[in-house]
PDB file of N, CA, C, O and CB in Angstrom:
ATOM      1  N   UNK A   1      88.891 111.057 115.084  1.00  0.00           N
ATOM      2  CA  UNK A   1      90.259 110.605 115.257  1.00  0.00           C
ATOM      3  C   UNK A   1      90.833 110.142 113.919  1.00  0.00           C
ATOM      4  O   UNK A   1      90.169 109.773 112.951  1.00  0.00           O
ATOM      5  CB  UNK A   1      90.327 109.474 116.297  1.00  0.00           C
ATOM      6  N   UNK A   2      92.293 110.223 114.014  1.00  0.00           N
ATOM      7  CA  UNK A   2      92.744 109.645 112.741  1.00  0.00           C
ATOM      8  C   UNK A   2      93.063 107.869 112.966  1.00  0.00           C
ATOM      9  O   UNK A   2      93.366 107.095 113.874  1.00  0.00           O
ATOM     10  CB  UNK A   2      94.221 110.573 112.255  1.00  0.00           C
ATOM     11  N   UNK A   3      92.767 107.847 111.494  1.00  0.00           N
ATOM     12  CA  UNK A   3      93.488 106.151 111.344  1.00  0.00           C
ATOM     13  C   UNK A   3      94.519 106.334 110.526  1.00  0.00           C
ATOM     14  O   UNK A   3      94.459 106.995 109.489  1.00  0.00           O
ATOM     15  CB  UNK A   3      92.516 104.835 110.607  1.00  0.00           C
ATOM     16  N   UNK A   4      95.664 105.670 111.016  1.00  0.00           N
ATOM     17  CA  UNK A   4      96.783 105.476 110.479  1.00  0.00           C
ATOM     18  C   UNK A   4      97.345 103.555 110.050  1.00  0.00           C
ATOM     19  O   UNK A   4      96.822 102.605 110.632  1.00  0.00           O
ATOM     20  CB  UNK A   4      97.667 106.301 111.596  1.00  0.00           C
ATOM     21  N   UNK A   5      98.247 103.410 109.163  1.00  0.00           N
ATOM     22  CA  UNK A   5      98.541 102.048 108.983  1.00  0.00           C
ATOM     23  C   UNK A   5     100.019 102.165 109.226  1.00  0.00           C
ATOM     24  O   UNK A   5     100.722 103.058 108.753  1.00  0.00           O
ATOM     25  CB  UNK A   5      98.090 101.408 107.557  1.00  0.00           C
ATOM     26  N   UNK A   6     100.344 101.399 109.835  1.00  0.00           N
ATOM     27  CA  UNK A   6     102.017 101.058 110.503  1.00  0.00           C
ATOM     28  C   UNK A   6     102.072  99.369 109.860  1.00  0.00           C
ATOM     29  O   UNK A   6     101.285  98.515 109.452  1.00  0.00           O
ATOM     30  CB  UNK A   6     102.154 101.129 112.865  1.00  0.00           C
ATOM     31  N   UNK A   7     103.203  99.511 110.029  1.00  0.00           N
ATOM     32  CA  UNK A   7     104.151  98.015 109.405  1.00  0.00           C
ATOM     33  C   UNK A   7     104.807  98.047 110.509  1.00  0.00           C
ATOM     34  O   UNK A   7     105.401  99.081 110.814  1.00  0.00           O
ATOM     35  CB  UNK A   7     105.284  97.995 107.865  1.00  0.00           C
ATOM     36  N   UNK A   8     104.840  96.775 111.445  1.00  0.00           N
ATOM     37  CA  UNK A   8     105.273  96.070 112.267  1.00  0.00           C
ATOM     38  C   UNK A   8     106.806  95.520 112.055  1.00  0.00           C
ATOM     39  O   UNK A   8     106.816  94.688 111.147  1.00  0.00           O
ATOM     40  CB  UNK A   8     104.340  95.178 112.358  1.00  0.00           C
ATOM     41  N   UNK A   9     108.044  95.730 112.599  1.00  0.00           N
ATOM     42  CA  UNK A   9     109.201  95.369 112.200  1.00  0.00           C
ATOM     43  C   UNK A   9     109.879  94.805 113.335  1.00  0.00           C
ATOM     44  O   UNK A   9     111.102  94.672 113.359  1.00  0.00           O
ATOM     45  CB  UNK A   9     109.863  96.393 111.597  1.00  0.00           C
ATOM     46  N   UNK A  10     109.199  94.506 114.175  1.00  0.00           N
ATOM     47  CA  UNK A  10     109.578  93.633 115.333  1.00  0.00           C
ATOM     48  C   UNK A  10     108.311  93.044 116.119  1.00  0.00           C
ATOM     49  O   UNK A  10     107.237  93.646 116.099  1.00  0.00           O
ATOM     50  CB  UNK A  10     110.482  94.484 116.341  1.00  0.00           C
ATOM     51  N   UNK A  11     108.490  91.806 116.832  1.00  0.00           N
ATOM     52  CA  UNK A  11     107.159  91.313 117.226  1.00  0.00           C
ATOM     53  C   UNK A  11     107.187  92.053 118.600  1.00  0.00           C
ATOM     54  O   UNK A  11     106.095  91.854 119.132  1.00  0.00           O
ATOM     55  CB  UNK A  11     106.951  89.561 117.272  1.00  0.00           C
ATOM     56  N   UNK A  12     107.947  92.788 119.357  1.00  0.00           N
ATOM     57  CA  UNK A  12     107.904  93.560 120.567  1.00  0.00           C
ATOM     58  C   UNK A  12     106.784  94.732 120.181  1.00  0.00           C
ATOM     59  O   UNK A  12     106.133  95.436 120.954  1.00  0.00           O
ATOM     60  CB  UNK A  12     109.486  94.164 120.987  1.00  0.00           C
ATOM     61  N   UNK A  13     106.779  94.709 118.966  1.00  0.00           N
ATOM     62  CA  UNK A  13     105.997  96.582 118.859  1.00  0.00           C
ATOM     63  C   UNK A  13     104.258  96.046 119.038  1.00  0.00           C
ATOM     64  O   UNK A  13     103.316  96.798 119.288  1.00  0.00           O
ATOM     65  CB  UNK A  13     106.331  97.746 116.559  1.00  0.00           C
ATOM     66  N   UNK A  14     104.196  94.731 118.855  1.00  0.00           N
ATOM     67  CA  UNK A  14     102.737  94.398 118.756  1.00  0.00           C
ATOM     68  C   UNK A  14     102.214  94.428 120.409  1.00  0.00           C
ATOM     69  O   UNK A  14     101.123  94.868 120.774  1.00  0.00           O
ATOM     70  CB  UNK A  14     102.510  92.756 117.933  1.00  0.00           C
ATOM     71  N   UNK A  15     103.414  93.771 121.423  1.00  0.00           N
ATOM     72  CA  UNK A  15     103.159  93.996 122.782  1.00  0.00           C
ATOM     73  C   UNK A  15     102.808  95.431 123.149  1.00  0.00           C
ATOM     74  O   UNK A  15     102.023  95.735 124.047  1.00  0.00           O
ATOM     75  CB  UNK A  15     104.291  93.572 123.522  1.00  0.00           C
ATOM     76  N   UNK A  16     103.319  96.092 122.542  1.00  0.00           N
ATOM     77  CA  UNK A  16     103.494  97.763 122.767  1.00  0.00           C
ATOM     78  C   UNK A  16     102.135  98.623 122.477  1.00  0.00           C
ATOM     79  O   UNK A  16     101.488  99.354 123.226  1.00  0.00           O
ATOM     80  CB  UNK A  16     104.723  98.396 121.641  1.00  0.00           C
ATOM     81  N   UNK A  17     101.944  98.261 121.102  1.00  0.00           N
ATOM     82  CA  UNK A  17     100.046  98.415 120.720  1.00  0.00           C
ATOM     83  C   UNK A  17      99.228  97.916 121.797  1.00  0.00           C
ATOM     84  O   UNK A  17      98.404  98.660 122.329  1.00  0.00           O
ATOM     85  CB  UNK A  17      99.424  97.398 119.294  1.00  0.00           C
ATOM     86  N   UNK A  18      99.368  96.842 122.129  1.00  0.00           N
ATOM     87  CA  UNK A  18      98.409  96.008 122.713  1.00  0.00           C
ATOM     88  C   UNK A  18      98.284  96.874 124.127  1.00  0.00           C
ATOM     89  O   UNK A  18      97.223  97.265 124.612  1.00  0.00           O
ATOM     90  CB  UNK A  18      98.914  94.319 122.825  1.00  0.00           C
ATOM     91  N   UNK A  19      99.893  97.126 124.791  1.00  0.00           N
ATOM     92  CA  UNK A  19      99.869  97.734 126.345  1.00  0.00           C
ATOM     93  C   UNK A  19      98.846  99.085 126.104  1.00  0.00           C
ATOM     94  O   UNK A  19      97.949  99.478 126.849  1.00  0.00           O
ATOM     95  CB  UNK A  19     101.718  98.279 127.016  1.00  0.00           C
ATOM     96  N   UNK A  20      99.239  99.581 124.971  1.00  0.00           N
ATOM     97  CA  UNK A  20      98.455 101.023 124.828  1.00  0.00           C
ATOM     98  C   UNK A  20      97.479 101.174 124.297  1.00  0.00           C
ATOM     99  O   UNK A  20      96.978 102.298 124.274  1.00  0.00           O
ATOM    100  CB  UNK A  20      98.971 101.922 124.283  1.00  0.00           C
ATOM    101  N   UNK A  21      96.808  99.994 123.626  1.00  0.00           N
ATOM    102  CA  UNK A  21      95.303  99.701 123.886  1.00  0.00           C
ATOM    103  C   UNK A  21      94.377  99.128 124.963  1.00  0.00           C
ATOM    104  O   UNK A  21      93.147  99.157 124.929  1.00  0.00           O
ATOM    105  CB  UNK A  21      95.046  99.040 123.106  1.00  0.00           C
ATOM    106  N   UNK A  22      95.164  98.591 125.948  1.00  0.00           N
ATOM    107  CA  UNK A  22      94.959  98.505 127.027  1.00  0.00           C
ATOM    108  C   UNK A  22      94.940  99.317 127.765  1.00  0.00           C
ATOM    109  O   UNK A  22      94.128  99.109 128.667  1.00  0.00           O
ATOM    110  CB  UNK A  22      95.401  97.942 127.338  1.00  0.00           C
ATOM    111  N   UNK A  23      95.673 100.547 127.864  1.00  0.00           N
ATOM    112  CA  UNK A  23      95.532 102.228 128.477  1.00  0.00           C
ATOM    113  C   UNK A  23      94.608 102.684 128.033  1.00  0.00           C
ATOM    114  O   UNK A  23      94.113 103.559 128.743  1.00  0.00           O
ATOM    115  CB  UNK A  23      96.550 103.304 128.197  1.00  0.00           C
ATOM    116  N   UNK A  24      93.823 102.370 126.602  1.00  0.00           N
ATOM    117  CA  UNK A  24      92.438 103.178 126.112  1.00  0.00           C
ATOM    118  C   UNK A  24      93.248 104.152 125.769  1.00  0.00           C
ATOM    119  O   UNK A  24      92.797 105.191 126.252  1.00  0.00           O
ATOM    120  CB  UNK A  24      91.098 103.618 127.187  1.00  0.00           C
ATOM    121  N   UNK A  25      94.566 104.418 124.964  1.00  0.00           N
ATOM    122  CA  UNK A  25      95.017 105.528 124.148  1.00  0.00           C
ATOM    123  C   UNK A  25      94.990 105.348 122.954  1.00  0.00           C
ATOM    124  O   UNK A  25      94.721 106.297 122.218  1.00  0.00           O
ATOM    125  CB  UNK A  25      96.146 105.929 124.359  1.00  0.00           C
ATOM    126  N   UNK A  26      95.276 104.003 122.400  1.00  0.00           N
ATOM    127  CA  UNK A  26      94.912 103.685 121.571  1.00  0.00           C
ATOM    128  C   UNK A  26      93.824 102.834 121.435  1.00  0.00           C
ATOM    129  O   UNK A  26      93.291 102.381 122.449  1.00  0.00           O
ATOM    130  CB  UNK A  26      95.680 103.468 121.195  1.00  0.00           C
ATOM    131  N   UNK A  27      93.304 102.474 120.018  1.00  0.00           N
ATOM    132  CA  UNK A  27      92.145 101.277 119.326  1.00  0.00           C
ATOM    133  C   UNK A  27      93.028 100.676 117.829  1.00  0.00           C
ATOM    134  O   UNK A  27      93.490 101.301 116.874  1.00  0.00           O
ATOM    135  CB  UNK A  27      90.206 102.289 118.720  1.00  0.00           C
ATOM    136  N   UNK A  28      92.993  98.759 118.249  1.00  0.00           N
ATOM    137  CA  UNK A  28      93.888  98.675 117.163  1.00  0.00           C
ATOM    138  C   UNK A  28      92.612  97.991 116.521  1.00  0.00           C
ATOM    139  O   UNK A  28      91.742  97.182 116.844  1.00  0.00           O
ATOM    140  CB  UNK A  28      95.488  97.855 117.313  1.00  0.00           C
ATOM    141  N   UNK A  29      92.965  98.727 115.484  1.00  0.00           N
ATOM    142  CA  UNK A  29      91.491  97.555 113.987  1.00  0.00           C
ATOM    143  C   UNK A  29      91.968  97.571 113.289  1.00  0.00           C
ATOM    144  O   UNK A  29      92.540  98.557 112.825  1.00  0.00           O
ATOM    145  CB  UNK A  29      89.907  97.896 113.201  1.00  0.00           C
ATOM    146  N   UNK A  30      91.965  96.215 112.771  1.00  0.00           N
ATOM    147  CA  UNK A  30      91.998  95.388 111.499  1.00  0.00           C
ATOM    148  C   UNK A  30      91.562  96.089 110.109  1.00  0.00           C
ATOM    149  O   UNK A  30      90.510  96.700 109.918  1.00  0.00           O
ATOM    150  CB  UNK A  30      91.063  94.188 111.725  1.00  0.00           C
ATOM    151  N   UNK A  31      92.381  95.914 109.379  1.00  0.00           N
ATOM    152  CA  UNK A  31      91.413  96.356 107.854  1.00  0.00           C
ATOM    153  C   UNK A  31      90.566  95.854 107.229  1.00  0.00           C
ATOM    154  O   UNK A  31      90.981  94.726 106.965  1.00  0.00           O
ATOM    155  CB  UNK A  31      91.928  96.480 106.824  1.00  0.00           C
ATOM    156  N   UNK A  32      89.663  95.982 106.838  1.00  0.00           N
ATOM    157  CA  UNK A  32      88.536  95.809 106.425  1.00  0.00           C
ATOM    158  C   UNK A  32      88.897  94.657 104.891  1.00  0.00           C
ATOM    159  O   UNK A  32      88.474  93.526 104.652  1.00  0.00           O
ATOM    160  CB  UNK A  32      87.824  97.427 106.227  1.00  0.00           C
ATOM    161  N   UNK A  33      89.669  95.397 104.243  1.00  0.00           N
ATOM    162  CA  UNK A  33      90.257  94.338 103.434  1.00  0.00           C
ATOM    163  C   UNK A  33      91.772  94.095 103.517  1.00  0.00           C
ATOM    164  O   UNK A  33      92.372  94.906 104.223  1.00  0.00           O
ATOM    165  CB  UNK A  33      89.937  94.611 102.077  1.00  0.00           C
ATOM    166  N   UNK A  34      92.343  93.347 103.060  1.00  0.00           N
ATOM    167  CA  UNK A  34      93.389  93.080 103.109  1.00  0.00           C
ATOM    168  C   UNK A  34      94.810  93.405 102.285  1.00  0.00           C
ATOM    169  O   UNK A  34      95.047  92.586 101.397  1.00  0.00           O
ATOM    170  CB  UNK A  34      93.095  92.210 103.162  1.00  0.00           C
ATOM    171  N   UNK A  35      95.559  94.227 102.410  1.00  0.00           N
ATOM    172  CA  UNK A  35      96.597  95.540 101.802  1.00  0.00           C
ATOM    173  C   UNK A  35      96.566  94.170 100.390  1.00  0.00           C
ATOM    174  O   UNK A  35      96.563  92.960 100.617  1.00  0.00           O
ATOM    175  CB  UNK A  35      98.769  96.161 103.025  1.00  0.00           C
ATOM    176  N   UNK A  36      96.546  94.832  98.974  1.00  0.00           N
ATOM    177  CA  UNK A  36      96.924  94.536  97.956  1.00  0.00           C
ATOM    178  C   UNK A  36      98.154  93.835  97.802  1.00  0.00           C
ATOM    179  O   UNK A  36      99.175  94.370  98.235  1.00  0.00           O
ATOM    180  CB  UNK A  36      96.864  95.444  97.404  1.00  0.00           C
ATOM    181  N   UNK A  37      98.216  92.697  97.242  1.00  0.00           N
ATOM    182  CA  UNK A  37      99.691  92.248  97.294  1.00  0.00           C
ATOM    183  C   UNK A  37      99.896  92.234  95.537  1.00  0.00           C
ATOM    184  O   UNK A  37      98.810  92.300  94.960  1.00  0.00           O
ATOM    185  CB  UNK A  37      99.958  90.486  98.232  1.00  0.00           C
ATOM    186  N   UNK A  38     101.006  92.165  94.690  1.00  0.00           N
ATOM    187  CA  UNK A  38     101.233  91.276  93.923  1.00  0.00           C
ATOM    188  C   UNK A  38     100.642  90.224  93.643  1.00  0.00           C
ATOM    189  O   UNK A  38     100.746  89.227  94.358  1.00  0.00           O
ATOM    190  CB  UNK A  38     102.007  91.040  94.084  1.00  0.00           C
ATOM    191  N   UNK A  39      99.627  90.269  92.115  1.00  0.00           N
ATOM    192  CA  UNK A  39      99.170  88.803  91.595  1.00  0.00           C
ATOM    193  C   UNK A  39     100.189  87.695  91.748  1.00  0.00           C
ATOM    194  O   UNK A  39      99.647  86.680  92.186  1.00  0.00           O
ATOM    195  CB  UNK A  39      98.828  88.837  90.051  1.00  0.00           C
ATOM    196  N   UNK A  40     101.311  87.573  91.562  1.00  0.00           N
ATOM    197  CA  UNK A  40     102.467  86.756  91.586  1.00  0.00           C
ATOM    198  C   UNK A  40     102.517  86.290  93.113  1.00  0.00           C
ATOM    199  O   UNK A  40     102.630  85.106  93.432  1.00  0.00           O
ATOM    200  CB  UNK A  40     103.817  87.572  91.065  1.00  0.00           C
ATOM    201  N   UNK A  41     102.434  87.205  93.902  1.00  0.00           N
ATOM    202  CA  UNK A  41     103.116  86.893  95.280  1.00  0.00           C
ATOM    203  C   UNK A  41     101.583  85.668  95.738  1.00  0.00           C
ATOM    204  O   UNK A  41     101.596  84.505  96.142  1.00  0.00           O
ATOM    205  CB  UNK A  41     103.431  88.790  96.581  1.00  0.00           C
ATOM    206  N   UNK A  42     100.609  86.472  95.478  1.00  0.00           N
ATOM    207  CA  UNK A  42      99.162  85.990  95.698  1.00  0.00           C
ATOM    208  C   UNK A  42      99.154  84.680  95.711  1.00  0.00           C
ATOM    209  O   UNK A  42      98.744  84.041  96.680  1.00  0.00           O
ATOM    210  CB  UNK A  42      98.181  86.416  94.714  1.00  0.00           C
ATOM    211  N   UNK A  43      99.635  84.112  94.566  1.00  0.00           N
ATOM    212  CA  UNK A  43      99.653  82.641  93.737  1.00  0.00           C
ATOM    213  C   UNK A  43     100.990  81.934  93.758  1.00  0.00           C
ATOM    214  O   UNK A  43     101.070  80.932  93.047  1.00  0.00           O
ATOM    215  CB  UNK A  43      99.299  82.833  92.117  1.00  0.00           C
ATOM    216  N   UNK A  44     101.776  82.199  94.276  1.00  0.00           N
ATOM    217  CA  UNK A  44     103.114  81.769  94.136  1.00  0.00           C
ATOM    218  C   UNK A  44     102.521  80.223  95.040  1.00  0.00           C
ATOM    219  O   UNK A  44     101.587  80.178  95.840  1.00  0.00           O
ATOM    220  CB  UNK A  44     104.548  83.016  94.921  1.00  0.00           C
ATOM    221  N   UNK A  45     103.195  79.351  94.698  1.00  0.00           N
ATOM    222  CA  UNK A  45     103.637  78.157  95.185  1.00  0.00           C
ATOM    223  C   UNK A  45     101.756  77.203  95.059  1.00  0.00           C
ATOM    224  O   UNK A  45     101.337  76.215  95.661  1.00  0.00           O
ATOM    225  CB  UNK A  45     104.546  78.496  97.085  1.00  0.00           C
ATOM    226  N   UNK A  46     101.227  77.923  94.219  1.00  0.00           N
ATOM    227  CA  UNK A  46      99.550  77.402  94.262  1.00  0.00           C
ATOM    228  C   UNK A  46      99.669  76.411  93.542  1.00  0.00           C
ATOM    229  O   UNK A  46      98.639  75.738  93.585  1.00  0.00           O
ATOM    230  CB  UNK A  46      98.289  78.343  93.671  1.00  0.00           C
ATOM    231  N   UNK A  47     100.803  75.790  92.584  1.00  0.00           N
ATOM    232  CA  UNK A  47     101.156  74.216  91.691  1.00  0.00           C
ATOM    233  C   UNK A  47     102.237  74.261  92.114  1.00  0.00           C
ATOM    234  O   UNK A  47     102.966  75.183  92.480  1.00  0.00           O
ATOM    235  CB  UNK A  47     101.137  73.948  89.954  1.00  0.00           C
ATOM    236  N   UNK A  48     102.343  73.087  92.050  1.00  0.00           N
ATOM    237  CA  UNK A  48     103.542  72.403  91.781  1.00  0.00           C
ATOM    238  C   UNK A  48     104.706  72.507  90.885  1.00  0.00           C
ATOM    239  O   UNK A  48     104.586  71.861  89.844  1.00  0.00           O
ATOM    240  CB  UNK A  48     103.220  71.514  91.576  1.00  0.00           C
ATOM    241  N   UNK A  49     105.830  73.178  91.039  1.00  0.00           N
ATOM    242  CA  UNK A  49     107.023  73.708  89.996  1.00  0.00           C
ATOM    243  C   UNK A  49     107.199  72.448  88.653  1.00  0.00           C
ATOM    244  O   UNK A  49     108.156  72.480  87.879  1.00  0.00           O
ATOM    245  CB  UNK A  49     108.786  73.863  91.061  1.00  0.00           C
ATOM    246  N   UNK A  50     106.281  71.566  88.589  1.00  0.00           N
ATOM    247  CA  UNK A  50     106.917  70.512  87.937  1.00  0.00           C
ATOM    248  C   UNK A  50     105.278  70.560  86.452  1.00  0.00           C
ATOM    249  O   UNK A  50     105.165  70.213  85.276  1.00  0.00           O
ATOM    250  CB  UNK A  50     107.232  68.714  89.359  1.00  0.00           C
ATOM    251  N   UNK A  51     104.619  71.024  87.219  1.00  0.00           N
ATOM    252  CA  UNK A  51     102.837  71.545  86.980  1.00  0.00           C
ATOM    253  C   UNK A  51     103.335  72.646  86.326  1.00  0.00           C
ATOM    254  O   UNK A  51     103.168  72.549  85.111  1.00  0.00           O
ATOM    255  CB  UNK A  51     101.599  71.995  88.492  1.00  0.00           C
ATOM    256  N   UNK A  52     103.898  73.680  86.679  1.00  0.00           N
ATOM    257  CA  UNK A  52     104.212  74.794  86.355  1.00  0.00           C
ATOM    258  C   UNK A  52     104.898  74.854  85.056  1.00  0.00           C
ATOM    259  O   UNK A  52     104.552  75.303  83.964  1.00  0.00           O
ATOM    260  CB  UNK A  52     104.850  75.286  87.307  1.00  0.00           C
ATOM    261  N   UNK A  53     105.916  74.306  85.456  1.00  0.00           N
ATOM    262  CA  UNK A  53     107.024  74.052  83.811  1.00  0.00           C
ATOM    263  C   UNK A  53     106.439  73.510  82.809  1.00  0.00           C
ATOM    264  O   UNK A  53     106.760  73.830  81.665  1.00  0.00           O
ATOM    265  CB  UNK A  53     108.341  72.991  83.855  1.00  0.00           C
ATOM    266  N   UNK A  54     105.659  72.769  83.011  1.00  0.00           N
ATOM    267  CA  UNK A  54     105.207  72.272  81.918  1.00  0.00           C
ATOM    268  C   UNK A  54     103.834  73.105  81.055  1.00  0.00           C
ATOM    269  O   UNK A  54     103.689  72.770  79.880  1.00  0.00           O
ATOM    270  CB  UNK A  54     104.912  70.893  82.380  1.00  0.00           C
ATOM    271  N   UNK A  55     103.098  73.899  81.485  1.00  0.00           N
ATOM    272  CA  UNK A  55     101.945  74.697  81.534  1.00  0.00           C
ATOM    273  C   UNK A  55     102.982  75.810  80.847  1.00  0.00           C
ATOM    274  O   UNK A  55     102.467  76.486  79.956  1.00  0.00           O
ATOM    275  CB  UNK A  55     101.080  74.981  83.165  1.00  0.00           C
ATOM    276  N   UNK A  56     104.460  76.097  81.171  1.00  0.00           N
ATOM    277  CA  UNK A  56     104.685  77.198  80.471  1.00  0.00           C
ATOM    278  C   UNK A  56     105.191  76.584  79.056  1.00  0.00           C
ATOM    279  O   UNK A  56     104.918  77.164  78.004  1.00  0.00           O
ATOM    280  CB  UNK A  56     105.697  78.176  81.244  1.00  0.00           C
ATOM    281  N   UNK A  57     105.887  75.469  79.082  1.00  0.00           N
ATOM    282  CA  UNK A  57     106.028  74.721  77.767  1.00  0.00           C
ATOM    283  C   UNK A  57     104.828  74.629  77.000  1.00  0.00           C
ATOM    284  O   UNK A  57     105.012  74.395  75.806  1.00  0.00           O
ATOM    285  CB  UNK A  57     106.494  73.363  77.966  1.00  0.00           C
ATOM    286  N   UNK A  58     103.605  74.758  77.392  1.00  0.00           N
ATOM    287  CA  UNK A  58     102.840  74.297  76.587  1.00  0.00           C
ATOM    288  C   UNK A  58     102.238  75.940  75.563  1.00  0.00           C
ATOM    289  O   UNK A  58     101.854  76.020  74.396  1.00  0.00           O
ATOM    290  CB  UNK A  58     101.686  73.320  77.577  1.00  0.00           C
ATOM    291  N   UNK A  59     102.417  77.189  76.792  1.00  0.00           N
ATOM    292  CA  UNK A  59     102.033  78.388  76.529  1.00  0.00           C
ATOM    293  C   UNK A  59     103.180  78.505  75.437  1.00  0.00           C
ATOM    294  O   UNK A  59     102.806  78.858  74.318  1.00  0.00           O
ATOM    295  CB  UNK A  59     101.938  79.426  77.799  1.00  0.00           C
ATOM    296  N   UNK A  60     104.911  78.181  75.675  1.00  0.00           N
ATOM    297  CA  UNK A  60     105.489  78.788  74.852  1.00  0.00           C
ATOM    298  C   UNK A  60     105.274  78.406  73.131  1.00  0.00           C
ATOM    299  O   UNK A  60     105.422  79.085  72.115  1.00  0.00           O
ATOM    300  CB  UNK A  60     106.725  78.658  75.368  1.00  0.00           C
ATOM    301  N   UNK A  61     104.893  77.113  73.346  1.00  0.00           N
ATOM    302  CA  UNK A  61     104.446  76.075  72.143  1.00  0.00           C
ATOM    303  C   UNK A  61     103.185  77.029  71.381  1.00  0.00           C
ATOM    304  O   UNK A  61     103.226  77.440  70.221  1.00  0.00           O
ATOM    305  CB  UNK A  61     103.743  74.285  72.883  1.00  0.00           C
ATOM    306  N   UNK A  62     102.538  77.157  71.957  1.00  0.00           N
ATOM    307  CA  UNK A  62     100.679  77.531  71.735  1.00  0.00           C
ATOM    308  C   UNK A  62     101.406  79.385  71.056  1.00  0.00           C
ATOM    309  O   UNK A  62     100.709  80.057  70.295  1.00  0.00           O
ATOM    310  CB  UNK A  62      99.138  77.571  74.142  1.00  0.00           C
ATOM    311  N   UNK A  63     102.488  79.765  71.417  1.00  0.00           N
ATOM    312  CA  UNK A  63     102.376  81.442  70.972  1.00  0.00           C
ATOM    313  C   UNK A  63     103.419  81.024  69.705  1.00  0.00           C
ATOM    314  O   UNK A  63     103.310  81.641  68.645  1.00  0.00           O
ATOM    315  CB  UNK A  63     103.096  82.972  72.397  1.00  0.00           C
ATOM    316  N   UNK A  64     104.492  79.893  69.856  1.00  0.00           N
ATOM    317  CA  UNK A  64     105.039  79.531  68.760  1.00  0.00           C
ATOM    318  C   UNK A  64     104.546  79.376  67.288  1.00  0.00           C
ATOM    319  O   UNK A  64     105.102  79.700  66.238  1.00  0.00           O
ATOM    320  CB  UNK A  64     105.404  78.626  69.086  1.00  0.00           C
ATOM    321  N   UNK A  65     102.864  78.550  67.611  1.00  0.00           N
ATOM    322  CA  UNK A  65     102.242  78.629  66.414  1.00  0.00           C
ATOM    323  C   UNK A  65     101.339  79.588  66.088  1.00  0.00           C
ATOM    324  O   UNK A  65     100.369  79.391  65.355  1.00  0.00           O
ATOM    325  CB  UNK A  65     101.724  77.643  66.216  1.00  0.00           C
ATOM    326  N   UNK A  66     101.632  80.666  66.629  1.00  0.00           N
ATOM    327  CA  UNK A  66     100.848  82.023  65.750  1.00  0.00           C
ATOM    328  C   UNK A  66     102.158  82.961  65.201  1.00  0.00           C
ATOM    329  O   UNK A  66     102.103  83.856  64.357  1.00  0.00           O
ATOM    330  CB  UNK A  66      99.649  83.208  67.013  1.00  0.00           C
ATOM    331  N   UNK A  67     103.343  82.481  65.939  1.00  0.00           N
ATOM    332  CA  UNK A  67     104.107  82.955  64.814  1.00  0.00           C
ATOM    333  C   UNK A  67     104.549  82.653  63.304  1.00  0.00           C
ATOM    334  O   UNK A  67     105.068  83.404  62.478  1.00  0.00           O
ATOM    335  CB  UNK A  67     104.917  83.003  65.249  1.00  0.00           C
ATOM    336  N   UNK A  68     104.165  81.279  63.215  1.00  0.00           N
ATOM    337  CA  UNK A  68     105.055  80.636  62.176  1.00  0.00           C
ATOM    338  C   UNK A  68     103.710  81.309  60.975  1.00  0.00           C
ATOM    339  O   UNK A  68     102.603  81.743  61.290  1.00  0.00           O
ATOM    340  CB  UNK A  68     105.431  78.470  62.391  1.00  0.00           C
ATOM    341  N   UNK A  69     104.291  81.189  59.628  1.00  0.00           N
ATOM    342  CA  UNK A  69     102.878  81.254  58.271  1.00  0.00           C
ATOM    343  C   UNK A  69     101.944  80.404  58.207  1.00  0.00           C
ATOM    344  O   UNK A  69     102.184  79.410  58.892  1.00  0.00           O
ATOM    345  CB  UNK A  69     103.254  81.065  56.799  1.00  0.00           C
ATOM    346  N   UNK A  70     101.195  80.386  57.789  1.00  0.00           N
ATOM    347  CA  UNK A  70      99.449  79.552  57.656  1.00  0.00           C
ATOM    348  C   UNK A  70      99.795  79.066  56.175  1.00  0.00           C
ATOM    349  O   UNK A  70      98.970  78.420  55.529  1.00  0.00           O
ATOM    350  CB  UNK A  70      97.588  80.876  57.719  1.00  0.00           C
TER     351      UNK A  70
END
């Protein structure tokens, strides 16, 4: 049989899987791993925006002094 992956765009369609895995026409399984997201999306909100700002002040500082002369 084939496996296919669908994206869900209403919570009615999950009743709908479910009725027709309940007929034994369909089999719904889970993925084994979990669809790839965006590193960004992954980590978003993992500090604190106030943690954050300042960690990039410190990066912009830290690349500032490999620009300037020795």
């Amino acid at each position: 049989m084939d496996t296919v992956l669908i994206e869900l765009k209403h919570e009615k369609a999950r009743a709908l899987l479910q009725d027709l895995e309940a007929m034994n026409i369909i089999r719904v399984v889970q993925p084994a791993q979990p669809i790839s997201e965006g590193i960004a999306a992954r980590f978003a909100g993992s500090i604190p925006a106030e943690e954050a700002d300042r960690l990039n002040e410190y990066i912009k500082q830290s690349r500032d002094e490999w620009e300037r002369p020795i």
